[in-house]
PDB file of N, CA, C and O in Angstrom:
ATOM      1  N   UNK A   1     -27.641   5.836  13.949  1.00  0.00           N
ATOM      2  CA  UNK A   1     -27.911   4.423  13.977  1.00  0.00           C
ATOM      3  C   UNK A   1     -29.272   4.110  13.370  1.00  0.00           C
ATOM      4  O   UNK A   1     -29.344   2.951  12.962  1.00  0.00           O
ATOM      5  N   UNK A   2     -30.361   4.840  13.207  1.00  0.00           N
ATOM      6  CA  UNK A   2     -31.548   5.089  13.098  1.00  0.00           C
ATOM      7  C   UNK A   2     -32.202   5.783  11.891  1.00  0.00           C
ATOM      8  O   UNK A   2     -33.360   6.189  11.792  1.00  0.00           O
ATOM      9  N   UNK A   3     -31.071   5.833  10.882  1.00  0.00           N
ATOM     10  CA  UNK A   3     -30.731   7.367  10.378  1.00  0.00           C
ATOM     11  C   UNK A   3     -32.035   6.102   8.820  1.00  0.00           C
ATOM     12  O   UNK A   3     -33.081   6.614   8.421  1.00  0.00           O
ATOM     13  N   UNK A   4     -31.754   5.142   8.469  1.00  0.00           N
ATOM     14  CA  UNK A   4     -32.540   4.514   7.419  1.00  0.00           C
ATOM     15  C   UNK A   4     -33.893   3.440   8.243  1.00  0.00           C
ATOM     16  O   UNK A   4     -34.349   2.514   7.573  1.00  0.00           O
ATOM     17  N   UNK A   5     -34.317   3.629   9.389  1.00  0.00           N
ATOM     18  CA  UNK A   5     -35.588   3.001   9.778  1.00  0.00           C
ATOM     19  C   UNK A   5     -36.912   3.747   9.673  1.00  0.00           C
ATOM     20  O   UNK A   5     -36.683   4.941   9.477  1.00  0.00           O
ATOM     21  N   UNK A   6     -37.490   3.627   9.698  1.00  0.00           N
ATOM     22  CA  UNK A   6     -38.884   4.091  10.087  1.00  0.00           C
ATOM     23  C   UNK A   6     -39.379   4.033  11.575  1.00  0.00           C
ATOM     24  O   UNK A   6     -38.861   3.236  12.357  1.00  0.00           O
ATOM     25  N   UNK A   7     -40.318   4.825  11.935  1.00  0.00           N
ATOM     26  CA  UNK A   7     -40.896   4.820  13.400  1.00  0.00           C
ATOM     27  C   UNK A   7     -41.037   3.269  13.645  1.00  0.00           C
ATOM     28  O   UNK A   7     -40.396   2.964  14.651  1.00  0.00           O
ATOM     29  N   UNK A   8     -41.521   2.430  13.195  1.00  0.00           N
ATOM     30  CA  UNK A   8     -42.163   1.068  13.383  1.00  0.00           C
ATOM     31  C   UNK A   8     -40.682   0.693  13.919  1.00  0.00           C
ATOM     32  O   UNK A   8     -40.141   0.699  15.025  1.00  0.00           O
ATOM     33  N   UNK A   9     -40.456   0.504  13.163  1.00  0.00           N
ATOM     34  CA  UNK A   9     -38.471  -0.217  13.507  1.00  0.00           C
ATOM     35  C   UNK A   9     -38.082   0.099  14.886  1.00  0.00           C
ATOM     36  O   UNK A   9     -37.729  -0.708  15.745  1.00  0.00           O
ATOM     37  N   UNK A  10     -38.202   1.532  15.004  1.00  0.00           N
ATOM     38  CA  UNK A  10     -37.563   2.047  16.220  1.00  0.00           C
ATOM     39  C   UNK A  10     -38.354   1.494  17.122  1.00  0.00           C
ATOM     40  O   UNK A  10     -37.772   0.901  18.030  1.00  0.00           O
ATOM     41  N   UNK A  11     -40.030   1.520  17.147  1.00  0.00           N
ATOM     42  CA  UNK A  11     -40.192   0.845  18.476  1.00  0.00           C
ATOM     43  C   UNK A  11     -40.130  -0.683  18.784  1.00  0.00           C
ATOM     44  O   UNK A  11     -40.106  -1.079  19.949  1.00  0.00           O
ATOM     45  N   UNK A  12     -40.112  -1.346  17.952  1.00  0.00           N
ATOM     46  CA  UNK A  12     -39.962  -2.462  18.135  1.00  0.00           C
ATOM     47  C   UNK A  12     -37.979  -2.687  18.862  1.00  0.00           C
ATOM     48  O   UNK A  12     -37.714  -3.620  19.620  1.00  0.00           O
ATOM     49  N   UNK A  13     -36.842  -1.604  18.393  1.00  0.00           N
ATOM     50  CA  UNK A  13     -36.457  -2.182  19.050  1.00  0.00           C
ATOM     51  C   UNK A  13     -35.954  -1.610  20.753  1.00  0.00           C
ATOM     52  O   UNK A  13     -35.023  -0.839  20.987  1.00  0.00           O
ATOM     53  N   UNK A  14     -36.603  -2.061  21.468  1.00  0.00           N
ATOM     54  CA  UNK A  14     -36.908  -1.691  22.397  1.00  0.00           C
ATOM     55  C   UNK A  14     -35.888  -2.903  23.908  1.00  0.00           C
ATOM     56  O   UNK A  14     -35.310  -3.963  23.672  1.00  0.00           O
ATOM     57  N   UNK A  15     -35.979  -2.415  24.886  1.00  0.00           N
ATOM     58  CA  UNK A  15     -34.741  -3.154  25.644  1.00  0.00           C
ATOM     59  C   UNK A  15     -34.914  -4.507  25.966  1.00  0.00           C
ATOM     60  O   UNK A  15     -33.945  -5.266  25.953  1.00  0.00           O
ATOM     61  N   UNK A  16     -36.354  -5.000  26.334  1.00  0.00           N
ATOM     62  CA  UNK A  16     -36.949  -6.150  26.527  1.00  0.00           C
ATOM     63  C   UNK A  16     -37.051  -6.983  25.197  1.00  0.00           C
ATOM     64  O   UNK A  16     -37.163  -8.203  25.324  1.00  0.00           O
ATOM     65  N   UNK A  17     -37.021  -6.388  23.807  1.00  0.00           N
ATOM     66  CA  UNK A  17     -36.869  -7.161  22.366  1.00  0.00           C
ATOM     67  C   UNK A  17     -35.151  -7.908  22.771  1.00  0.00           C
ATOM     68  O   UNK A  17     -34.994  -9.103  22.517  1.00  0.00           O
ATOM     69  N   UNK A  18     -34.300  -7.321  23.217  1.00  0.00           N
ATOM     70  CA  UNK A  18     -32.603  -7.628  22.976  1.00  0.00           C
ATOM     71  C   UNK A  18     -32.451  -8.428  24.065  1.00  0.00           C
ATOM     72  O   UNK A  18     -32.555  -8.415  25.291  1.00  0.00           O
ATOM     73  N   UNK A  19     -32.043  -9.433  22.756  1.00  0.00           N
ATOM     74  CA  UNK A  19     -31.574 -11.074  23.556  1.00  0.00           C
ATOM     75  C   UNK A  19     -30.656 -10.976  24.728  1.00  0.00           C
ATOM     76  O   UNK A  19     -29.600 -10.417  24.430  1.00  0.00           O
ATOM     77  N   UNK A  20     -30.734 -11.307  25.818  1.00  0.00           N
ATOM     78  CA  UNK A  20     -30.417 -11.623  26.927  1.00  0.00           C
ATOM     79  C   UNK A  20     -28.786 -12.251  26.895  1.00  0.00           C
ATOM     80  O   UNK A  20     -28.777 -13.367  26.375  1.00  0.00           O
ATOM     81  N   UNK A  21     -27.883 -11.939  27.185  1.00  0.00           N
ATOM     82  CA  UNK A  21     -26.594 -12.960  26.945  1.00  0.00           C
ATOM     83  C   UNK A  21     -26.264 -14.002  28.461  1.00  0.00           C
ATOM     84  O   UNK A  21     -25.921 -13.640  29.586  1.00  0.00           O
ATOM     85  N   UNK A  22     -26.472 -15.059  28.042  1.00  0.00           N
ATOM     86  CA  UNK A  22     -25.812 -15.922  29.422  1.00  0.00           C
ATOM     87  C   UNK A  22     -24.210 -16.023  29.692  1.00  0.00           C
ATOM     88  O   UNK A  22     -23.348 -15.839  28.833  1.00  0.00           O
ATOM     89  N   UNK A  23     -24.052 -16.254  30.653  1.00  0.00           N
ATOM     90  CA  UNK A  23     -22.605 -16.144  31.298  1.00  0.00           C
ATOM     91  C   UNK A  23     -21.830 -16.949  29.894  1.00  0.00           C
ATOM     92  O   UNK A  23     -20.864 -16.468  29.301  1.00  0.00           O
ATOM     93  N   UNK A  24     -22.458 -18.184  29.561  1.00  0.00           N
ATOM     94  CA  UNK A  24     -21.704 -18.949  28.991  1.00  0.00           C
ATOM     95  C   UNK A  24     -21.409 -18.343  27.452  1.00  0.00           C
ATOM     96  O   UNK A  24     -20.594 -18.915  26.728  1.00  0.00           O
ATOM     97  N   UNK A  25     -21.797 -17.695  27.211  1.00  0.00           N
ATOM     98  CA  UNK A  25     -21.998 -17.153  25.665  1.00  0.00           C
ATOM     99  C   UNK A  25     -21.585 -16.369  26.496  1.00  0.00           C
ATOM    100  O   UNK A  25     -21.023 -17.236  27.165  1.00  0.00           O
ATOM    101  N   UNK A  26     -21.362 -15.395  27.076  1.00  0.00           N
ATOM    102  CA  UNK A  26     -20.228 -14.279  27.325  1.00  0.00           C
ATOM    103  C   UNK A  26     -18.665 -14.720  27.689  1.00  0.00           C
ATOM    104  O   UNK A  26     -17.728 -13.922  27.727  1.00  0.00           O
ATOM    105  N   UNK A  27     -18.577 -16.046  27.931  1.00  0.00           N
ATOM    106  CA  UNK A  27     -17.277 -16.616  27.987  1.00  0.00           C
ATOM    107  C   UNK A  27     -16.756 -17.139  26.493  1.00  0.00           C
ATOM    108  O   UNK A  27     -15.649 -16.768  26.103  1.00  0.00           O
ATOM    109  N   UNK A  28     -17.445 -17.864  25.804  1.00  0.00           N
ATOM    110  CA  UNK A  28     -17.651 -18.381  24.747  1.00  0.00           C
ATOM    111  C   UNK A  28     -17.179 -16.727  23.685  1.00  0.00           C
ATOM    112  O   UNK A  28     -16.211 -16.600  22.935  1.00  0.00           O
ATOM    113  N   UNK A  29     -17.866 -16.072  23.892  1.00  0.00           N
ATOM    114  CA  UNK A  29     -17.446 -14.280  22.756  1.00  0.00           C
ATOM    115  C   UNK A  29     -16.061 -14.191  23.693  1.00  0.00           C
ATOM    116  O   UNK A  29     -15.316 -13.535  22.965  1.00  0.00           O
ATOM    117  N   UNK A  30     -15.541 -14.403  24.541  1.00  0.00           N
ATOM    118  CA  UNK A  30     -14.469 -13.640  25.246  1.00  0.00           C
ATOM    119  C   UNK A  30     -13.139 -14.056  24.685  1.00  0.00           C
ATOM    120  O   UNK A  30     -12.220 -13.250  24.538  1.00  0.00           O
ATOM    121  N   UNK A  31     -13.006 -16.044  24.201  1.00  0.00           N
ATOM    122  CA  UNK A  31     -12.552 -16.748  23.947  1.00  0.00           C
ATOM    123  C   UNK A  31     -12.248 -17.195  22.855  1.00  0.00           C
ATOM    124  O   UNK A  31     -11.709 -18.275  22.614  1.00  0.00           O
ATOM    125  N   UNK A  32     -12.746 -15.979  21.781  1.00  0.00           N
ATOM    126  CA  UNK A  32     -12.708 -15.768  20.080  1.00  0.00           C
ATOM    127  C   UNK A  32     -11.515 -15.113  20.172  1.00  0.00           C
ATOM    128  O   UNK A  32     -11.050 -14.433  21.087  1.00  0.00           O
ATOM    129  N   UNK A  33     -10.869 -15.553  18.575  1.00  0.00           N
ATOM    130  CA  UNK A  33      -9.971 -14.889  18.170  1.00  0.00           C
ATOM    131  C   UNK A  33      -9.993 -15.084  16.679  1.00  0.00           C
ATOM    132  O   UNK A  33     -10.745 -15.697  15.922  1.00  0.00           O
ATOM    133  N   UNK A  34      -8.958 -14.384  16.520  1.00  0.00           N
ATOM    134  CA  UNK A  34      -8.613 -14.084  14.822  1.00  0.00           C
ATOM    135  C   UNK A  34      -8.201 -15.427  14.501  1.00  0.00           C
ATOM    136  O   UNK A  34      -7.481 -15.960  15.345  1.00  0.00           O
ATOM    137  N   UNK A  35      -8.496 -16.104  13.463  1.00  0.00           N
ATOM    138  CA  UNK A  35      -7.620 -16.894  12.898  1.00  0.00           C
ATOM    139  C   UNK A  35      -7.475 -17.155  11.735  1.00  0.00           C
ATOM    140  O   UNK A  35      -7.045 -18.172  11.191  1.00  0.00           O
ATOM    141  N   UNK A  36      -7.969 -15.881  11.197  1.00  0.00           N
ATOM    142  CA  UNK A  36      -7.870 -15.903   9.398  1.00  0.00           C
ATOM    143  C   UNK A  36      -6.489 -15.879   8.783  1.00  0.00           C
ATOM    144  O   UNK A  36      -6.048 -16.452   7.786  1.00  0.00           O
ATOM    145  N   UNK A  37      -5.666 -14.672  10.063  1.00  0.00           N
ATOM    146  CA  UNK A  37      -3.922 -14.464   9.313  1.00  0.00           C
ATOM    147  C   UNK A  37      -3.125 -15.116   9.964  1.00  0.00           C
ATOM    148  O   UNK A  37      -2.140 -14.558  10.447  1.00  0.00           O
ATOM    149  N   UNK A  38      -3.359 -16.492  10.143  1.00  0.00           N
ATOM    150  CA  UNK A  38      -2.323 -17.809  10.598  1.00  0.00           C
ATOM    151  C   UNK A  38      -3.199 -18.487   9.672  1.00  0.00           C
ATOM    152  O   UNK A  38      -2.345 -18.357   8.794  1.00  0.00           O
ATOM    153  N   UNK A  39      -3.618 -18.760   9.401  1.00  0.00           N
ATOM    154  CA  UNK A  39      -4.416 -19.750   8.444  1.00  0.00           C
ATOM    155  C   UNK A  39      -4.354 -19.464   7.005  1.00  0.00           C
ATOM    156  O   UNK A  39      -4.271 -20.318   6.122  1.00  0.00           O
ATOM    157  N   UNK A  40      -4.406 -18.084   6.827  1.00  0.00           N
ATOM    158  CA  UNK A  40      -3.635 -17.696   5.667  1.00  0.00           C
ATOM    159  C   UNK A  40      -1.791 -17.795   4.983  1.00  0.00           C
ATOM    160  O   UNK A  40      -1.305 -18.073   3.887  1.00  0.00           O
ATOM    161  N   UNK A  41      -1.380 -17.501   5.982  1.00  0.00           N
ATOM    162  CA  UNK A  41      -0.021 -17.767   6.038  1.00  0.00           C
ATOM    163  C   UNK A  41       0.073 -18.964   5.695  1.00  0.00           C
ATOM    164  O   UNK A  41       0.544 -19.165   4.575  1.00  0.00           O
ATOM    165  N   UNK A  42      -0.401 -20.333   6.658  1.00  0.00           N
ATOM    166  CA  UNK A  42      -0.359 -21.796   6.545  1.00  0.00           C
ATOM    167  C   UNK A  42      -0.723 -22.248   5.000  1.00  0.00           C
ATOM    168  O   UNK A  42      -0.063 -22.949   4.232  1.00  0.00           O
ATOM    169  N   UNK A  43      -2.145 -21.532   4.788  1.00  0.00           N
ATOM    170  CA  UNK A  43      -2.403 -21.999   3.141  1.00  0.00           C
ATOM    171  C   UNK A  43      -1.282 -21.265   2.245  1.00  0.00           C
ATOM    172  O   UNK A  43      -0.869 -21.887   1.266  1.00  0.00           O
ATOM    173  N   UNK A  44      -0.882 -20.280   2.451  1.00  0.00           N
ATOM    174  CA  UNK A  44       0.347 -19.607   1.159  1.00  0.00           C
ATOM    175  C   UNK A  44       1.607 -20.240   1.427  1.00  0.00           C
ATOM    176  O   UNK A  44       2.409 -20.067   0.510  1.00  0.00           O
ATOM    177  N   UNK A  45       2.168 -21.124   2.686  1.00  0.00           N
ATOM    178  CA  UNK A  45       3.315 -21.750   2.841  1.00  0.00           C
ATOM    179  C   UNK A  45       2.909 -23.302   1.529  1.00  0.00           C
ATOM    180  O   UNK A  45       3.621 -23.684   0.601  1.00  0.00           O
ATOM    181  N   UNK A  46       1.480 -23.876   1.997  1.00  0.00           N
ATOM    182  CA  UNK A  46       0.987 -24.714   1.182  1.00  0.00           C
ATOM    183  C   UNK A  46       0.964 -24.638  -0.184  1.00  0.00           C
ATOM    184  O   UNK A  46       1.405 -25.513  -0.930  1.00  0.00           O
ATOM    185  N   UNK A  47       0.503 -23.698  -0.498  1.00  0.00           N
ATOM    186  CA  UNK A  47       0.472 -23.706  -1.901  1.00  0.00           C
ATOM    187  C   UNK A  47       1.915 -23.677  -2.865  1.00  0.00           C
ATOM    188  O   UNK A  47       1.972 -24.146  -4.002  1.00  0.00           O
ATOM    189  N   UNK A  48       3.014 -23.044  -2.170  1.00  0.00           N
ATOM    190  CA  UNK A  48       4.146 -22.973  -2.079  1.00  0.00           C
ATOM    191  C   UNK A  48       5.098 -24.093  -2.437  1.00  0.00           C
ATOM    192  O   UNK A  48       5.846 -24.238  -3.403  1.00  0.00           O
ATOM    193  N   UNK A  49       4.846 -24.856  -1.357  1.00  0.00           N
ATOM    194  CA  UNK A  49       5.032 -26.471  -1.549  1.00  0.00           C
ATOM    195  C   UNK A  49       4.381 -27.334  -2.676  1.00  0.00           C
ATOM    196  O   UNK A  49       4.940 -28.340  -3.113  1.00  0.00           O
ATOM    197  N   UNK A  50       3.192 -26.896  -3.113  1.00  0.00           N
ATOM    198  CA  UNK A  50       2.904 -27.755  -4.000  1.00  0.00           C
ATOM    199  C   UNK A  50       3.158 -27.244  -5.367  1.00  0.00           C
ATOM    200  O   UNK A  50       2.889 -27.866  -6.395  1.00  0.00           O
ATOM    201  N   UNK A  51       3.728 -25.993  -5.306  1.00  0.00           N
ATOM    202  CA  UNK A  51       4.266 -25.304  -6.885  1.00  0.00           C
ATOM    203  C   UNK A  51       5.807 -25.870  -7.057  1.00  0.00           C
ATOM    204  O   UNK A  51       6.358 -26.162  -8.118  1.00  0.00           O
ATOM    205  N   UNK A  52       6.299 -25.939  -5.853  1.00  0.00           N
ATOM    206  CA  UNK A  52       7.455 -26.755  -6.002  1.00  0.00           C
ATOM    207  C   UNK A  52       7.619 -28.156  -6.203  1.00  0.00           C
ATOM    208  O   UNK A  52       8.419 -28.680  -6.978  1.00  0.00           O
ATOM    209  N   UNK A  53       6.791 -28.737  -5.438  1.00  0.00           N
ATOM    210  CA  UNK A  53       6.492 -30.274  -5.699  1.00  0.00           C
ATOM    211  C   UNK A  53       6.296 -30.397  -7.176  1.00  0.00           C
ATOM    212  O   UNK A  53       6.884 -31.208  -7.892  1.00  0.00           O
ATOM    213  N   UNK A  54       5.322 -29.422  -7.605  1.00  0.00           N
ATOM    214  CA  UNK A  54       4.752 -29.957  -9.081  1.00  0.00           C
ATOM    215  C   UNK A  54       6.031 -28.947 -10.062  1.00  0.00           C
ATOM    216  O   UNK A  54       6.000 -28.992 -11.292  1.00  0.00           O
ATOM    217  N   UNK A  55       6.649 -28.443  -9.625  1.00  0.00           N
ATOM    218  CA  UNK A  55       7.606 -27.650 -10.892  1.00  0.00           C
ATOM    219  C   UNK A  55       8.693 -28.923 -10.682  1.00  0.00           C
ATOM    220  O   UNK A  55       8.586 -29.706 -11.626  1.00  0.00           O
ATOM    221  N   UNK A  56       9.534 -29.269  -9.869  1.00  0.00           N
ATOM    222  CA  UNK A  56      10.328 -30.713  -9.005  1.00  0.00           C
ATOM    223  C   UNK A  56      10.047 -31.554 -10.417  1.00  0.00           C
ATOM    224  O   UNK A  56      10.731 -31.716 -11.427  1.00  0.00           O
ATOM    225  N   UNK A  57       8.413 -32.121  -9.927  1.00  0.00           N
ATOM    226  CA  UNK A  57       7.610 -33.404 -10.645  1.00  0.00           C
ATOM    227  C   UNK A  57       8.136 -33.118 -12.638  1.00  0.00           C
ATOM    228  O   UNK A  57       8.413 -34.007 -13.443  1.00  0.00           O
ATOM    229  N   UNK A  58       8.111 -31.855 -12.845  1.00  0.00           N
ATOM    230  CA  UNK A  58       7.380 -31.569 -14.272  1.00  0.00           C
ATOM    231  C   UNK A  58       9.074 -31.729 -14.793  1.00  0.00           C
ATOM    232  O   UNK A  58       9.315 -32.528 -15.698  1.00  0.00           O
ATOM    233  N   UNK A  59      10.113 -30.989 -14.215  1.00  0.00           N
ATOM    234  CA  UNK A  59      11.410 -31.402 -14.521  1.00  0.00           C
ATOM    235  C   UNK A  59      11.960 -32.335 -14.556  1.00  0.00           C
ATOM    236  O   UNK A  59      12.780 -32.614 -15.429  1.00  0.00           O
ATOM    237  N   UNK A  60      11.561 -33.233 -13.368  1.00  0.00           N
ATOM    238  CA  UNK A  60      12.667 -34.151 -13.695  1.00  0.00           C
ATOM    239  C   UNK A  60      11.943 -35.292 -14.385  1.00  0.00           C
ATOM    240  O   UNK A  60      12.438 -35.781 -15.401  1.00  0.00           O
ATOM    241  N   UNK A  61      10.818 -35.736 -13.898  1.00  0.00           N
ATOM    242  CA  UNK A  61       9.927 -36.686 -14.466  1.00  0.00           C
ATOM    243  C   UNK A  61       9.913 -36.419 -16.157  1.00  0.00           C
ATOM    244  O   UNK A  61      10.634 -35.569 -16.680  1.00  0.00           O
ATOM    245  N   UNK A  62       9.138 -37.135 -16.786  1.00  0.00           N
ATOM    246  CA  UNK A  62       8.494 -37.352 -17.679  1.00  0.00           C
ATOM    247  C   UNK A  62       6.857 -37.639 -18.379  1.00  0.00           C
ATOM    248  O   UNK A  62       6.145 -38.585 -18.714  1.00  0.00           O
ATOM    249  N   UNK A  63       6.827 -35.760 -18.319  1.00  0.00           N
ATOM    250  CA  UNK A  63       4.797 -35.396 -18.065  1.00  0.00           C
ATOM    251  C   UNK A  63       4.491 -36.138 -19.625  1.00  0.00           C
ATOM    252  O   UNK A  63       3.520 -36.880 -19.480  1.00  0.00           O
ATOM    253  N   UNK A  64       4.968 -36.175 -20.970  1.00  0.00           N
ATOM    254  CA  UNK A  64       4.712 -36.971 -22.057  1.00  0.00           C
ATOM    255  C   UNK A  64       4.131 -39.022 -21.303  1.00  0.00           C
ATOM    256  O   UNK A  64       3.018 -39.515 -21.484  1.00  0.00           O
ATOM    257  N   UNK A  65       4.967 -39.509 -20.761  1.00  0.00           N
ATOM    258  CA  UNK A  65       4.319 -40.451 -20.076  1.00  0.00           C
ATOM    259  C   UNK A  65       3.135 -40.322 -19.683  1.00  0.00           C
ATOM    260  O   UNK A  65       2.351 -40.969 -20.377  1.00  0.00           O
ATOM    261  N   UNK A  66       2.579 -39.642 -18.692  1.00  0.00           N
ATOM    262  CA  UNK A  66       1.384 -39.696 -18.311  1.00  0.00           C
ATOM    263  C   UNK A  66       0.032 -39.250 -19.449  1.00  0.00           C
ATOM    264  O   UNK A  66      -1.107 -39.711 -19.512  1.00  0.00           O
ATOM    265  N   UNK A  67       0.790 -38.039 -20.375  1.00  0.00           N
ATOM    266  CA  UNK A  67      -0.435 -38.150 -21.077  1.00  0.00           C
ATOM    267  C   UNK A  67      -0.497 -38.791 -22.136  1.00  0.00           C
ATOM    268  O   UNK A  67      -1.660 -38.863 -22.533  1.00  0.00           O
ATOM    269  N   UNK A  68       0.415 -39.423 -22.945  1.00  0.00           N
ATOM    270  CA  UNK A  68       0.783 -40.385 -23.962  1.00  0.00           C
ATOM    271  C   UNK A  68       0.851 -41.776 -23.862  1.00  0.00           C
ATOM    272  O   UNK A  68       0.586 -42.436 -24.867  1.00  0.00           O
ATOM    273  N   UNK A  69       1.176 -42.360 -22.777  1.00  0.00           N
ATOM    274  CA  UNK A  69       1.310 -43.475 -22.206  1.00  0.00           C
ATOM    275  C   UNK A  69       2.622 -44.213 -22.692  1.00  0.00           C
ATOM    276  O   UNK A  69       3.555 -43.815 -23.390  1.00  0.00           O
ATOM    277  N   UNK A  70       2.387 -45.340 -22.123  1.00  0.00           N
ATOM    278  CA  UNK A  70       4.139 -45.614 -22.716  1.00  0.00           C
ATOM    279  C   UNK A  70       4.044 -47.376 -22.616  1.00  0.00           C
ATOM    280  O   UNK A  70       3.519 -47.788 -21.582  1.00  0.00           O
ATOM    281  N   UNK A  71       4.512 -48.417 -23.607  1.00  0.00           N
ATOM    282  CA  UNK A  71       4.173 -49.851 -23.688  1.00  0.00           C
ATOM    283  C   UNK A  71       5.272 -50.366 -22.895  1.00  0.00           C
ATOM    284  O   UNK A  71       6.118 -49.681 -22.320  1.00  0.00           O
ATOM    285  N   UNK A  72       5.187 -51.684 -22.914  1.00  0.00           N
ATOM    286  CA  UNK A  72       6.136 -52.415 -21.906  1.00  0.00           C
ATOM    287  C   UNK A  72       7.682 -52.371 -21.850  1.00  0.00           C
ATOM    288  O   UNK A  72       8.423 -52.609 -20.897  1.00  0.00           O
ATOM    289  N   UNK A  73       7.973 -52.008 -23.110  1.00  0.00           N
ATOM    290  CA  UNK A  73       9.708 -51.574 -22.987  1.00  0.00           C
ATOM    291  C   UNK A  73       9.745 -49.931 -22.717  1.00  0.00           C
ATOM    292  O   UNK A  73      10.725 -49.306 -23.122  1.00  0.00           O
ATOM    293  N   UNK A  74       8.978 -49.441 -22.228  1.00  0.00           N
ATOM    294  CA  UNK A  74       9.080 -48.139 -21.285  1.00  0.00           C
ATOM    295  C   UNK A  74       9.084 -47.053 -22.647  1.00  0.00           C
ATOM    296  O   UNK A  74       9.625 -45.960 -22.478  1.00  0.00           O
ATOM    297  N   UNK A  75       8.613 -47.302 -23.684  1.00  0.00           N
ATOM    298  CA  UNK A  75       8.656 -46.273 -24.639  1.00  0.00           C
ATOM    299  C   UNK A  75       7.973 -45.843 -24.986  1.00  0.00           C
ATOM    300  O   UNK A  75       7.126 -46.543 -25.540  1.00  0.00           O
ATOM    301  N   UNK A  76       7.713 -43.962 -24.947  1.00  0.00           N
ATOM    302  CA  UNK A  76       6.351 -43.474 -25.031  1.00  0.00           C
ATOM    303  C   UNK A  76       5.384 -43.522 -26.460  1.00  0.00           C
ATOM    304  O   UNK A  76       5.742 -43.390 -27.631  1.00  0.00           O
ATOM    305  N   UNK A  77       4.130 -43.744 -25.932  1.00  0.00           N
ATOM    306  CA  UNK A  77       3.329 -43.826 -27.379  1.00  0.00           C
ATOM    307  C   UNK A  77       3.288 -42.520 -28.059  1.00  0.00           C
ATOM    308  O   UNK A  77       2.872 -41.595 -27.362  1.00  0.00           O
ATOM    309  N   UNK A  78       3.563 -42.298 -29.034  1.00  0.00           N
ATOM    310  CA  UNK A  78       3.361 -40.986 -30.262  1.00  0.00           C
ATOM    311  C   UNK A  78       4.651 -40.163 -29.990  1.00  0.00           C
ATOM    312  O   UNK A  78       4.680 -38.933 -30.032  1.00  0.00           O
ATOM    313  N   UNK A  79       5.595 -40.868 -29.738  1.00  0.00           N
ATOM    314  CA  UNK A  79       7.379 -39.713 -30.088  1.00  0.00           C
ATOM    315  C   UNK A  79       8.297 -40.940 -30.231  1.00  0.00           C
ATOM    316  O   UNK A  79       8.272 -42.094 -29.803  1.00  0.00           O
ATOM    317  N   UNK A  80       8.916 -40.393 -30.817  1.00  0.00           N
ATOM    318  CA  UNK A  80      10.250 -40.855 -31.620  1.00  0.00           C
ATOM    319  C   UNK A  80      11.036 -41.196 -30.134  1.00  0.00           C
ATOM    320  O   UNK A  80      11.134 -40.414 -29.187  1.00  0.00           O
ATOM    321  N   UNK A  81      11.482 -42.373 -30.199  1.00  0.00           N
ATOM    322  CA  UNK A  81      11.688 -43.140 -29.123  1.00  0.00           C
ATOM    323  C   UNK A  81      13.467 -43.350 -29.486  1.00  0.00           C
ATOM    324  O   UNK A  81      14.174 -44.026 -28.738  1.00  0.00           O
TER     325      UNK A  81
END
């Protein structure tokens, strides 16, 4: 544990240096949990949904509209209509 300090290091850490834990912060650490691999899952179900939403969008829609625009009889600017 000690194996990269110097003497100085070691005495300083000493039993009276190490923070004290109160009941409440020992309830508070008891009451942790994981929640990276449910939260991960949740974001990869998400992202999921929105590759479908936007593959859905790109088929059936008409993505030339949005970046071409299109005048009042619904016909897009710059293609053969």
């Amino acid at each position: 544990m000690f194996c990269c300090q110097n003497s100085d290091e070691k005495k300083f850490l000493t039993k009276k240096n190490i923070r004290q834990v109160g009941p409440i912060e020992k309830e508070r650490r008891q009451s942790n949990h994981c929640t990276d691999i449910p939260f991960a899952i949740v974001f990869i179900l998400f992202l999921f949904g929105l590759g479908a939403i936007a593959f859905y969008a790109f088929n059936i829609g008409s993505p030339f509209r949005l970046i071409h625009g299109s005048d009042s009889f619904g016909n897009v600017c710059g293609q053969r209509n």
